[in-house]
N, C-alpha and C positions, 0 to 999 in steps of 0.2 A: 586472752589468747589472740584475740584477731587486731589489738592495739599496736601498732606499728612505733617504734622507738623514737624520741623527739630529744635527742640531748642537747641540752640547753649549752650558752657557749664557754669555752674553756675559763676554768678561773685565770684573774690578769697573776699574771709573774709578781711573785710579794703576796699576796693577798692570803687570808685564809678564810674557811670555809663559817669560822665562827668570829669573824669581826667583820668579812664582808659588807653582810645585811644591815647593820648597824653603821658602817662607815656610807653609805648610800644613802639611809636615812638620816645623818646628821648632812650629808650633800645635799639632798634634800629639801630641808629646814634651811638652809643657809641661802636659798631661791626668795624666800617671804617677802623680801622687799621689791622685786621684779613682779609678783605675784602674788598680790595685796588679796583680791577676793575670793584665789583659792585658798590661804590660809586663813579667811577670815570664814569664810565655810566651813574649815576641817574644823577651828576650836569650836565652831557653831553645832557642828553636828556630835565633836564630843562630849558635850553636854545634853542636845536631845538623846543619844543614844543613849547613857546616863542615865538619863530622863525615865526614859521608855523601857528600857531593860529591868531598872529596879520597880515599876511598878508593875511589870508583869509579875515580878516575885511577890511583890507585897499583896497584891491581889490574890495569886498562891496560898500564902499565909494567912489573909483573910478569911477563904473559902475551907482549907485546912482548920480552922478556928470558932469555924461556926456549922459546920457539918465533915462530916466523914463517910463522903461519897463511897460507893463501890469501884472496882476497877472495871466493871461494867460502864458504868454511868461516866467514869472517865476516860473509857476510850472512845464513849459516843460523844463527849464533849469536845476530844480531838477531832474526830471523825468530821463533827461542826465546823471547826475553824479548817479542819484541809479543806473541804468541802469551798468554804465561803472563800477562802484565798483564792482558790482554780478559778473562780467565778468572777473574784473581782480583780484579781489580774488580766484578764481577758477584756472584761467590761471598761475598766480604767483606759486599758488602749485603746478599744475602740472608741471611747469616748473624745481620748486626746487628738487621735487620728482625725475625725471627724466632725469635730471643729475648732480643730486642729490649735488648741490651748497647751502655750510652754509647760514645759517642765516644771519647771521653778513654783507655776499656779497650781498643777498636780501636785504637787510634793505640798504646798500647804493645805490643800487642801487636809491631805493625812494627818498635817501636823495639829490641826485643829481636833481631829478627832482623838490623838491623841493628847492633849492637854483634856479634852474631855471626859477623859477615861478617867484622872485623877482629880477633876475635881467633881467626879460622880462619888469618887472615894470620898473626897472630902464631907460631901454630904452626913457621912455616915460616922460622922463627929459629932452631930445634934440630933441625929434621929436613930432610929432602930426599924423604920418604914422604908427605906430609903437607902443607898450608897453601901450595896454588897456585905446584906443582910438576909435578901430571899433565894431562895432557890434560883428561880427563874431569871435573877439578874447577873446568875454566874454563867448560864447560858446563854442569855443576850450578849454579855461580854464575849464569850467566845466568838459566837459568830460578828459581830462587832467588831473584831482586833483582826477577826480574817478578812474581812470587806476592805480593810483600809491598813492595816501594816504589814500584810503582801505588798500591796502598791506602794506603802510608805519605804520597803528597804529597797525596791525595781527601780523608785525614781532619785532615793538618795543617792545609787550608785548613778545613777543615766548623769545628775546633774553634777558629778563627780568626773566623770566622764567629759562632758561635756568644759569644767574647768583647769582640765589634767592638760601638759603639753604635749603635744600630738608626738611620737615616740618616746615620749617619756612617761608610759601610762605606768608601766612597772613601778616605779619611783612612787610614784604618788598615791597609786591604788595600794599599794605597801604601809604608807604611811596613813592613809584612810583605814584600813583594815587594821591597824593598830590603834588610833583614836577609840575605834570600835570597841576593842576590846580590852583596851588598858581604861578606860571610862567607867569599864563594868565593877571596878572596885572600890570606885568612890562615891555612887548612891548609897549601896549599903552598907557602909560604915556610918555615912549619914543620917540615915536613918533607923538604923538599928540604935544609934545613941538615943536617937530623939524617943523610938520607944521606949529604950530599956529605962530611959527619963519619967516619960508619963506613964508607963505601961499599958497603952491603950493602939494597937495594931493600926489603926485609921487615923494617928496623929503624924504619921511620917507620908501622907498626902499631900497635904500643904504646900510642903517641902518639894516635893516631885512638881507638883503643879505650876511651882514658879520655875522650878529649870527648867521645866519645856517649853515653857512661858515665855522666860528671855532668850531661849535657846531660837525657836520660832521664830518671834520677832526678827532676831539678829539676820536671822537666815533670809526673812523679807523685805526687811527695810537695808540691810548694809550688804547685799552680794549681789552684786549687777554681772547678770551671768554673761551678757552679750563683750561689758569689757570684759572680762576676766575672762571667756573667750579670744579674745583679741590680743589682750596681753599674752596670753599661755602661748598663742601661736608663734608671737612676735620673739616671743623668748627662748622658745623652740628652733627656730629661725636663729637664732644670736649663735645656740650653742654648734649647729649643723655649719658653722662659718671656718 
């Protein structure tokens, strides 16, 4: 009621409403060589996301597999991870704020705990003690995934941001928010083969554990946020000429 109208700008003369966004996005894609460490971060993150997304499900299936919670006990399982997210988005900034550590260090920080997550799973390939088999380890996961992948998708987008050219964030945050979720379909074909292979729920861990493995890595060792800062600007700067 009290949201005030924002129309966004006229479509260009030619153009239409359903080839647009796709014609933007292949413009785009066509920056990559101007703009080495932003595209070397977007295929980076499309694969932690990948990563991350299909073992939140596989953990589902897990827990689905070896009890049959109430919808009581699952919404206080929710209730956990909101609860631990408010908390740890709050706590993550003021941490970053004051002593005052890049982006780029926050963001692995996450990443690490999310490779943790799946080779906790892996555990539970040799043991039945161990690697989301107890109760209590499906609650610690909860609150666990809220402590650190709050922070984990606050700092993917900041460092996204941070490698986006300065009005051209439209474009690129387009094309990130599509890595995102065009990613989401290729963990679990993945690993649904590899179960329906072994039949055993906890063998498509592995599997997740090295794509966020090399996904991480890639994102630490090959994305130098400061050039790729500099470039983005510089190329920003080319187009405004």
């Amino acid at each position: 009621i009290y949201q005030l109208p924002r129309p966004g700008p006229p479509l260009p003369k030619g153009e239409h409403y359903f080839t647009i966004g796709w014609k933007q996005i292949w413009a785009t894609v066509k920056t990559y060589k101007h703009l080495p460490y932003t595209f070397v971060y977007l295929a980076a993150y499309f694969l932690l996301a990948d990563g991350l997304n299909t073992t939140g499900t596989l953990v589902t299936i897990c827990q689905n597999a070896k009890f049959s919670f109430s919808f009581l006990t699952l919404t206080y399982l929710g209730l956990c991870q909101a609860v631990a997210s408010t908390i740890s988005v709050l706590g993550f900034w003021y941490i970053q704020r004051y002593w005052k550590i890049s982006t780029k260090r926050m963001f692995g920080v996450t990443n690490v705990v999310t490779i943790s997550i799946s080779l906790w799973g892996m555990i539970g390939i040799w043991t039945n003690k161990f690697g989301f088999h107890n109760v209590w380890e499906f609650w610690a996961y909860n609150i666990v995934f809220g402590l650190f992948q709050a922070p984990y998708y606050a700092f993917s987008q900041t460092m996204m941001a941070e490698l986006s050219p300065p009005g051209f964030d439209n474009m690129f945050f387009g094309l990130f928010g599509l890595s995102n979720r065009a990613s989401s379909m290729v963990g679990p074909i993945v690993v649904q083969a590899i179960i329906d292979k072994t039949g055993n729920n906890w063998q498509g861990f592995p599997f997740l554990f090295a794509l966020c493995s090399v996904a991480s890595l890639i994102i630490w060792f090959a994305v130098d946020v400061e050039k790729g800062r500099r470039a983005a600007v510089n190329w920003a700067s080319s187009q405004r000429k």
